[in-house]
C-alpha distance (Angstrom), angle and dihedral (degrees) to the residues before:
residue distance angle dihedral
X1 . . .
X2 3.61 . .
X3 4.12 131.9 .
X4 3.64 117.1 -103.3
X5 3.24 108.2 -145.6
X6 4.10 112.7 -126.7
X7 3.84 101.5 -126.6
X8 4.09 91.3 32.1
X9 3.75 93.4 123.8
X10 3.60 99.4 50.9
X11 4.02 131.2 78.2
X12 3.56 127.6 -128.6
X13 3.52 85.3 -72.8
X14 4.88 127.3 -123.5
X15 3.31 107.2 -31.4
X16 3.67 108.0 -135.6
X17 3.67 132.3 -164.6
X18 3.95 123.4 -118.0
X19 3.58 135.2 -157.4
X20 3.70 121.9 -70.0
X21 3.61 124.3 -89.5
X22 3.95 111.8 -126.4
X23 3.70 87.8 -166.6
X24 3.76 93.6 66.5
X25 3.54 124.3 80.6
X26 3.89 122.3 -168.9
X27 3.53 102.3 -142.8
X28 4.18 105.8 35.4
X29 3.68 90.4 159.6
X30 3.80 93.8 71.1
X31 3.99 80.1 86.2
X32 3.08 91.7 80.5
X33 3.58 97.6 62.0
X34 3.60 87.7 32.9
X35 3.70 97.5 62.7
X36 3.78 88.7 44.4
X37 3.44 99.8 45.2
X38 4.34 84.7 55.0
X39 3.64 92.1 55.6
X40 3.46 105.5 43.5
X41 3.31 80.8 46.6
X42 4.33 102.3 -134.6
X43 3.38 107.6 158.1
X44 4.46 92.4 52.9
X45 3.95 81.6 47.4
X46 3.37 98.4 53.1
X47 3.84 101.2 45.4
X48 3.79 87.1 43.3
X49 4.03 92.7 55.5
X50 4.12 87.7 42.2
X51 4.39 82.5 45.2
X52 3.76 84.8 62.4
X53 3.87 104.2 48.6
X54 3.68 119.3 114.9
X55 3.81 107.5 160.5
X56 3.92 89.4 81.2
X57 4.23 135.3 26.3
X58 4.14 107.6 -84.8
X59 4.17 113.4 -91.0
X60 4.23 81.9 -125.1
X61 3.44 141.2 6.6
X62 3.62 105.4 171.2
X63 3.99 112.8 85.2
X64 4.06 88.4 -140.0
X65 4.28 109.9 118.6
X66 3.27 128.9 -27.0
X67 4.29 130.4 11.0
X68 3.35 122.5 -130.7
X69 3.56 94.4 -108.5
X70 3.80 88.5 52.0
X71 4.14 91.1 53.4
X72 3.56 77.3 54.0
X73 3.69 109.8 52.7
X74 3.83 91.6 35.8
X75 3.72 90.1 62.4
X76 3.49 86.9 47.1
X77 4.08 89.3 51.4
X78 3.84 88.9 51.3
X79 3.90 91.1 49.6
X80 3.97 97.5 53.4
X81 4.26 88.9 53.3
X82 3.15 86.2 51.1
X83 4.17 112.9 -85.1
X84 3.70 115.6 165.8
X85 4.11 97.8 167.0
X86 3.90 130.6 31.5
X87 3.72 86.9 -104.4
X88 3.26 87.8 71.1
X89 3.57 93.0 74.3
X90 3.78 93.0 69.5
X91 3.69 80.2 70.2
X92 3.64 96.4 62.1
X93 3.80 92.9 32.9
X94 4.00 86.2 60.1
X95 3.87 92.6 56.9
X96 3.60 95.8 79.9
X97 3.87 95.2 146.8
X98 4.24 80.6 73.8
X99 4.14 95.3 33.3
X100 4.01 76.4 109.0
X101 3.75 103.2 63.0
X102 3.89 91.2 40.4
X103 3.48 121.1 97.8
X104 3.79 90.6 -128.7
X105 3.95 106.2 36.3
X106 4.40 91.4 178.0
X107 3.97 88.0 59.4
X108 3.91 96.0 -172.1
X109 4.01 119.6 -125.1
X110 3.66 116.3 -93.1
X111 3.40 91.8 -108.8
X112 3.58 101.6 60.0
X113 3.55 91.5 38.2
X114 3.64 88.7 62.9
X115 3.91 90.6 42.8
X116 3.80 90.9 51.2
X117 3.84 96.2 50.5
X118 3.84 93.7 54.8
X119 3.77 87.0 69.9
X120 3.98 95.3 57.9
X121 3.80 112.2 94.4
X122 3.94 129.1 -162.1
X123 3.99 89.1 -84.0
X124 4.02 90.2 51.5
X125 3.90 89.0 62.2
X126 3.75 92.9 42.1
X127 3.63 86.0 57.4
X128 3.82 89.3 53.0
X129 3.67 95.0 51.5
X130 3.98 90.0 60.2
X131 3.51 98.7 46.7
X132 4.00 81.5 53.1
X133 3.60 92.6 52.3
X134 4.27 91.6 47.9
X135 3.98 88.5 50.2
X136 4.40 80.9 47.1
X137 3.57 90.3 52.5
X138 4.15 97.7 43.0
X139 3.63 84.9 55.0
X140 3.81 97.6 49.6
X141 3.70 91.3 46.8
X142 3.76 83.7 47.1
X143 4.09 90.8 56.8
X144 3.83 91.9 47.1
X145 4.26 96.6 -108.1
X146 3.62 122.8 166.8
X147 3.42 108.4 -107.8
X148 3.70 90.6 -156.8
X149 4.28 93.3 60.2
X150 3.83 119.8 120.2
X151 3.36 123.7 -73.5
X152 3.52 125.1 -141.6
X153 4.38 120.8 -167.8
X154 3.70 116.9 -166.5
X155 4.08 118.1 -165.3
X156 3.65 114.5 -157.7
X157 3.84 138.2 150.7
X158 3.79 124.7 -149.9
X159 4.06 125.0 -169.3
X160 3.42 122.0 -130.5
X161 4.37 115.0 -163.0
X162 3.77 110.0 -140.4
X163 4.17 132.7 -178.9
X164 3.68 136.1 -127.3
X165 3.96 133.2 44.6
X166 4.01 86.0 -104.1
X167 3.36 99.2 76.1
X168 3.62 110.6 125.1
X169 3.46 119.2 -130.4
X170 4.16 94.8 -5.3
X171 3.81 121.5 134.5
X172 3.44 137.0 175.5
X173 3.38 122.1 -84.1
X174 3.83 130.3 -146.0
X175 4.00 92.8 -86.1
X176 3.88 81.7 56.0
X177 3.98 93.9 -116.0
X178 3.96 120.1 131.9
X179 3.52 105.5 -109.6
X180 4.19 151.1 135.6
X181 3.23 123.7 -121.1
X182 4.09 118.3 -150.6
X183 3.56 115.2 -158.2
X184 4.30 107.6 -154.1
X185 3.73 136.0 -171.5
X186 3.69 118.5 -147.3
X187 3.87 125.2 -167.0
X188 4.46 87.6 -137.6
X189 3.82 96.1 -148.0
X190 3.76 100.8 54.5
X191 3.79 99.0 33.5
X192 3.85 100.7 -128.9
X193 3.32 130.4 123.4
X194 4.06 116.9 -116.9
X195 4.09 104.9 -164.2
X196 3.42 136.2 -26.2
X197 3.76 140.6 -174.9
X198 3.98 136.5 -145.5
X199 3.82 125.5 -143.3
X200 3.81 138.8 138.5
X201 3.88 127.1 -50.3
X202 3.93 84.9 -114.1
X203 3.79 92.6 69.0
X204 3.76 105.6 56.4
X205 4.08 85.8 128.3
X206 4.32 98.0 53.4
X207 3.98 116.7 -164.8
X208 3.63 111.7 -85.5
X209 4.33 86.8 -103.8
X210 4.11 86.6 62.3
X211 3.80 89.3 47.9
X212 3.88 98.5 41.9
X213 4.21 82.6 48.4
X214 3.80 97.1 50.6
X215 3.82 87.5 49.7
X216 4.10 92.2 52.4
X217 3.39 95.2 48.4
X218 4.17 93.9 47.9
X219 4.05 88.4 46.6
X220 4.16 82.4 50.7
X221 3.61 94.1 57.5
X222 3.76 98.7 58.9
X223 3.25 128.3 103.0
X224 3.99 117.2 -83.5
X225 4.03 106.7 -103.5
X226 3.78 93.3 27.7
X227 3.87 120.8 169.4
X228 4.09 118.4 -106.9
X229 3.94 107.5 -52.5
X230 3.86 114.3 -142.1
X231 4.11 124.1 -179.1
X232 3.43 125.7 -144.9
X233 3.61 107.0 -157.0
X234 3.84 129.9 -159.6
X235 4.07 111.4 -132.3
X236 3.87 86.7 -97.4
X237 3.07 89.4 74.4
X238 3.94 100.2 48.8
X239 4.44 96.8 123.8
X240 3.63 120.6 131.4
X241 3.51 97.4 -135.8
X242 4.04 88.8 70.4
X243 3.66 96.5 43.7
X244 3.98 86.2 57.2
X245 4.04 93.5 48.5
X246 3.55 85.1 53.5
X247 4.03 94.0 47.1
X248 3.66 87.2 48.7
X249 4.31 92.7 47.1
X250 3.58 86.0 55.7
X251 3.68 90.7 -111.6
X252 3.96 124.7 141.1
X253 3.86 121.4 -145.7
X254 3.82 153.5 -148.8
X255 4.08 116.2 -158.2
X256 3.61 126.3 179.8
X257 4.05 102.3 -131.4
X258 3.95 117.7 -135.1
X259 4.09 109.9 -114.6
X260 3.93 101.6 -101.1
X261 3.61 148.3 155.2
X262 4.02 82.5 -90.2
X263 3.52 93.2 54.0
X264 3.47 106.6 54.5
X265 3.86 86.9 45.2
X266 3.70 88.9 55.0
X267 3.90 89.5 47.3
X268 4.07 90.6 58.0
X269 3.45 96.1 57.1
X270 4.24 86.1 63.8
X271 3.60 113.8 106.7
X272 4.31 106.6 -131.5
X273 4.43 82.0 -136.6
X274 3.64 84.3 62.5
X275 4.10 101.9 63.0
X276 3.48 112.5 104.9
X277 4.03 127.0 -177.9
X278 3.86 122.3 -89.8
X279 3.87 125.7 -117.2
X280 4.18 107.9 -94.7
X281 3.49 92.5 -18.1
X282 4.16 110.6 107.6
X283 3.68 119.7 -154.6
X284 4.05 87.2 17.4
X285 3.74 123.8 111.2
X286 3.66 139.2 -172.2
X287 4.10 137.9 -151.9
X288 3.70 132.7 156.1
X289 3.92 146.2 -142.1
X290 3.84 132.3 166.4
X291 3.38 132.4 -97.8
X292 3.85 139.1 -172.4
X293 3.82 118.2 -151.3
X294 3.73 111.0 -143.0
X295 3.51 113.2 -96.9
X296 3.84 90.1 23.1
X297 3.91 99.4 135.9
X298 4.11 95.8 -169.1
X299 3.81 140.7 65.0
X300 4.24 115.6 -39.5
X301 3.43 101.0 -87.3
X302 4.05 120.2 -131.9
X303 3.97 118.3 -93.0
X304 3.82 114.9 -158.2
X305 4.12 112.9 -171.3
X306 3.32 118.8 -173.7
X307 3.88 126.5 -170.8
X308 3.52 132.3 -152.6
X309 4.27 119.7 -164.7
X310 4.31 118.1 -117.5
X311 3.87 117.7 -171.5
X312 3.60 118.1 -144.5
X313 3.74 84.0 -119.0
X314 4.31 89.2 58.3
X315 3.69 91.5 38.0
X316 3.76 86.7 57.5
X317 3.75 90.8 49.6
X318 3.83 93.7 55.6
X319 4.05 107.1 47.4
X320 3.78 107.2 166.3
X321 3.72 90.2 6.9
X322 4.20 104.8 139.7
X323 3.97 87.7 -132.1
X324 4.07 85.2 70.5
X325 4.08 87.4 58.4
X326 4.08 84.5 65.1
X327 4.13 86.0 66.2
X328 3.78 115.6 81.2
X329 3.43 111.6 -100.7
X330 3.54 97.7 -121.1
X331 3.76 96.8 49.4
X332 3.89 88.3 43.5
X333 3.90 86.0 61.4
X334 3.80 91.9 41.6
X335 4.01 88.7 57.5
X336 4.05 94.5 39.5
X337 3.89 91.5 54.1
X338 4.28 87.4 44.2
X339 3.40 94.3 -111.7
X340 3.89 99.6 122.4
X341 3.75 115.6 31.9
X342 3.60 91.8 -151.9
X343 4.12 142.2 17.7
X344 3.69 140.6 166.5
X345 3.66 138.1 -105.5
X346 3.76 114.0 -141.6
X347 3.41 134.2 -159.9
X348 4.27 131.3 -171.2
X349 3.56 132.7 -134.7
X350 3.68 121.7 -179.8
X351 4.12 117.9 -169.7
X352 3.74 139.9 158.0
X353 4.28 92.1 -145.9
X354 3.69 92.5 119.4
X355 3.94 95.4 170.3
X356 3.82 93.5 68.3
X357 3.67 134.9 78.8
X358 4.02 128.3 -107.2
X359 4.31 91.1 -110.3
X360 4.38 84.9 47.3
X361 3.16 92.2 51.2
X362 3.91 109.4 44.6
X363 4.40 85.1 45.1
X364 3.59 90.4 60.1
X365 3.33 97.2 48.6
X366 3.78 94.3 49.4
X367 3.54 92.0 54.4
X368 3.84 91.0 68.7
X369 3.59 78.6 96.7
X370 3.78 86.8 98.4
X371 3.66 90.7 74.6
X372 3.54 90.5 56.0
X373 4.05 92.1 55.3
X374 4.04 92.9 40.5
X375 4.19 79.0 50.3
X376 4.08 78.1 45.7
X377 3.38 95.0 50.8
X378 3.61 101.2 46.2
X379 3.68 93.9 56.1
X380 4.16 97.2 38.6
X381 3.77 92.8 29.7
X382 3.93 95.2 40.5
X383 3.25 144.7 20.8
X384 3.49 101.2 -79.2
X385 3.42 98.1 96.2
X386 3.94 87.7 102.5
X387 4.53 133.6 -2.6
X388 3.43 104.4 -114.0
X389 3.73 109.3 -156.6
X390 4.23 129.2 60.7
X391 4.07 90.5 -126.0
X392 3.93 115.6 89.9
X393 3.58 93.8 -146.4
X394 4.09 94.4 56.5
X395 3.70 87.9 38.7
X396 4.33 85.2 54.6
X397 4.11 86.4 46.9
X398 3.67 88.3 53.6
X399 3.58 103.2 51.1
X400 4.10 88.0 45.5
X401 3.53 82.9 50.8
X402 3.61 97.0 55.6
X403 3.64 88.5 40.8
X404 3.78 91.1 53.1
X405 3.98 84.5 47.5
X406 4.09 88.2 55.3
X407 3.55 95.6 51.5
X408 3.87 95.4 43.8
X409 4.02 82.5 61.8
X410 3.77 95.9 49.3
X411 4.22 87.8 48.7
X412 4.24 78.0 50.5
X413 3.74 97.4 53.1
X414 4.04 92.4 36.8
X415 4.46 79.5 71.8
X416 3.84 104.4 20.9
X417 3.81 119.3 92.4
X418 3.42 98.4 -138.5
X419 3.89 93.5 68.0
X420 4.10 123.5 70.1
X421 4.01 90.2 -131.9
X422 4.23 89.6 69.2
X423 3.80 85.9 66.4
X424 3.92 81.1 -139.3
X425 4.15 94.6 88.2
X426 4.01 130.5 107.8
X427 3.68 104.9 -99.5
X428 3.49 91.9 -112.7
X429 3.71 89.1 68.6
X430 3.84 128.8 112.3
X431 3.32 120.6 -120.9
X432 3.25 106.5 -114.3
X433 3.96 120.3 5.1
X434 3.57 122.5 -124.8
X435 3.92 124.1 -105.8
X436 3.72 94.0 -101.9
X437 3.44 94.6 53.5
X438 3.76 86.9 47.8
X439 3.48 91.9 51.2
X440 4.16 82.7 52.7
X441 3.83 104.8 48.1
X442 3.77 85.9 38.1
X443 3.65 143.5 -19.2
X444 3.81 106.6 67.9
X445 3.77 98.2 35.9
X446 3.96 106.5 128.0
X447 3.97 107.7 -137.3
X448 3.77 131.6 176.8
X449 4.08 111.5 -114.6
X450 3.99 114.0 -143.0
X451 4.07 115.9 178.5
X452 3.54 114.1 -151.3
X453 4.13 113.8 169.0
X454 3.37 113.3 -42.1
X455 3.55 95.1 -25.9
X456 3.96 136.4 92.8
X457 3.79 121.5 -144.6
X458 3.80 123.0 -163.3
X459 3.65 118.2 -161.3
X460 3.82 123.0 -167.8
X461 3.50 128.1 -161.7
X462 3.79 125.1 -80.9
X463 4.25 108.3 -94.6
X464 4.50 88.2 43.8
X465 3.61 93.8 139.4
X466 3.62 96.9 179.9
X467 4.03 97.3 66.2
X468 3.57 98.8 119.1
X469 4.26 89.8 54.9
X470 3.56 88.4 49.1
X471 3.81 97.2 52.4
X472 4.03 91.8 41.0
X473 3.67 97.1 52.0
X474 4.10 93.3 49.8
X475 4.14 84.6 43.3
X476 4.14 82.9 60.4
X477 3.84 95.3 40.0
X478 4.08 94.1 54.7
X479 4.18 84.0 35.7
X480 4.22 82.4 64.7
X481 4.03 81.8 62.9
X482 3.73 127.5 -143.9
């Protein structure tokens, strides 16, 4: 005869909730941009760079709460756990068991936050974006990189969909939505994003004197004694007036070409013996010609084409898809009516790098798809994925912010193990992770703080698997030194 136990017929019984522990912090992983952010020093950077701005009145003058550069950095903070309005700051401002191992301990309300970021002006966030790129270059210098490597500047514009008739400076785009559009240069081989600039979703093509002025002001905030500087341009960005600022900078280029009249001229004068196969692309191939864009007062420039095969049967698949505008229009009808049972798509690169081959060429230009996932990132990742507030000026704050926020994850996976651009990652290993998984290994893991001396201990909860990351990447951050 068995034992019945006493309590067998009950259940574990009301669950009731306790008092709140002050020793645990919600988001312990914001030490690790804490403690990074203290010895590159970004916050003194940034209010020294916004200290020196005369073109527009100061964001603050009295001493009382926050800096600019900490409104800044504490949006930022909110953005990499996750933040996606300025309320979302009370969330941050609430953990103040962690306040310590944030960057900004005094998060400011929402509220103010939003008040406060209606005072910056365009200039404000420019000044941001070079104290970013001093605290970039400290930290290369800090991991030993050759200032004098290649450079590589990517141009891209993403659109970003907003609601309400309030919306400062929002316009309708082609698709008719409300919207901005931010147009963002980003130095390729480090990740980070050099400038950017916000206007309406009606200007995702700027004049070629916008263009040729985002591109000075990126090549301004590199380092002194960088390597050679090239741009890879999107076909937005196709105006003469930028291609000459960058032959005057001393800067050579790659631009996709719009599909014109021009073009397909240009692509009739190729010989079919001179095709030749593209780099880790199958079925693609690449030749090239010369072309002069009117107006251009130097040397023809060098116009790579390279063509990629559609069956009737795939051209079928993908009606409306944009891949079918890369097919001559003719041909395209040709195939659709089952007249041709295959075409090609083709696609135009124009460049002044005369000391590379056709198949160099036409891969590093296709790899300005990195832009497009940094853009990616910074919207799916970050909180970019819409501008919050009604004021332009707030709106300009947040994307810096969640610019800021991108960058401060790029510095994280240039020293955390789990990212390729350590040098200490499996080879499998991306090179930089994405924000979620950031957000996994690291920033929003809760932890229990216990002070003992002068040190600070941080104790997860039993099943963290990612421990060992943690521990590694704040080893590298104190081995950058004070």
């Amino acid at each position: 005869m068995g034992v019945t136990p006493v309590n067998g017929g009950r259940g574990r019984g009301r669950i009731v909730i306790g008092e709140n522990d002050p020793s645990l912090t919600r988001y312990a992983g914001l030490a690790v941009t804490g403690e990074l952010a203290r010895r590159l020093r970004l916050v003194e950077l940034i209010d020294a760079e916004l200290s020196v701005e005369r073109r527009a009145r100061p964001v603050k003058v009295r001493r009382r709460g926050v800096s600019p550069g900490q409104l800044v950095v504490s949006i930022a903070e909110s953005q990499l756990v996750g933040g996606e309005f300025f309320s979302d700051l009370e969330e941050v401002r609430a953990d103040q068991a962690g306040a310590g191992l944030r960057t900004v301990g005094a998060t400011p309300s929402a509220p103010a936050a939003l008040q406060r970021s209606k005072d910056f002006r365009r200039v404000h966030c420019q000044r941001v974006e070079r104290a970013c790129a001093r605290v970039g270059e400290h930290l290369d210098r800090a991991l030993g990189r050759e200032r004098e490597e290649p450079v590589t500047i990517d141009l891209d514009a993403t659109g970003i969909e907003v609601f309400g008739r309030r919306k400062q400076g929002a316009a309708r785009n082609r698709q008719g939505q409300m919207s901005y559009a931010p147009h963002v240069a980003f130095w390729a081989q480090r990740g980070r994003a050099l400038t950017s600039e916000l206007v309406g979703g009606n200007r995702e093509k700027l004049s070629g004197t916008e263009c040729a002025r985002i591109a000075t002001r990126a090549l301004s905030l590199l380092p002194a004694g960088h390597g050679p500087a090239i741009f890879r341009i999107d076909s937005a960005y196709y105006q003469l007036e930028l291609l000459a600022r960058l032959r005057r900078e001393g800067s050579p280029f790659t631009v996709s070409v719009p599909r014109s009249q021009a073009m397909w001229k240009a692509l009739a004068e190729i010989p079919e013996d001179a095709w030749q196969d593209a780099i880790d692309m199958p079925g693609a191939q690449v030749a090239e010609t010369t072309y002069r864009p009117q107006g251009w007062k130097h040397e023809p420039l060098r116009l790579i084409v390279r063509r990629v095969p559609f069956t009737a049967a795939e051209i079928a698949k993908r009606n409306g898809s944009r891949r079918l505008k890369t097919i001559h229009p003719e041909q395209l009808e040709l195939a659709l009516d089952g007249k041709l049972a295959s075409v090609f798509g083709y696609s135009f690169i124009l460049t002044d790098i005369h000391w590379q081959p056709t198949v160099w060429i036409e891969h590093f230009h296709r790899h300005r798809a990195q832009i497009e996932e940094r853009l990616k990132e910074s919207k799916l990742g970050q909180a970019l994925r819409h501008l919050p507030s009604g004021d332009e000026h707030a709106n300009r704050v947040w994307l810096t912010a969640a610019l800021l926020a991108l960058n401060l994850t790029a510095f994280c996976c240039d020293l955390c193990p789990a990212a390729g651009a350590s040098g200490k990652a499996p080879d499998n290993a991306p090179l930089r992770r994405a924000a979620k998984t950031l957000r996994n290994l690291m920033f929003t893991i809760p932890a229990r703080i216990v002070r003992t001396g002068r040190r600070l201990i941080l104790r997860p909860p039993a099943g963290y698997r990612h421990g060992d990351v943690l521990k590694t990447t704040l080893d590298a951050i104190y081995a950058l030194g004070p």
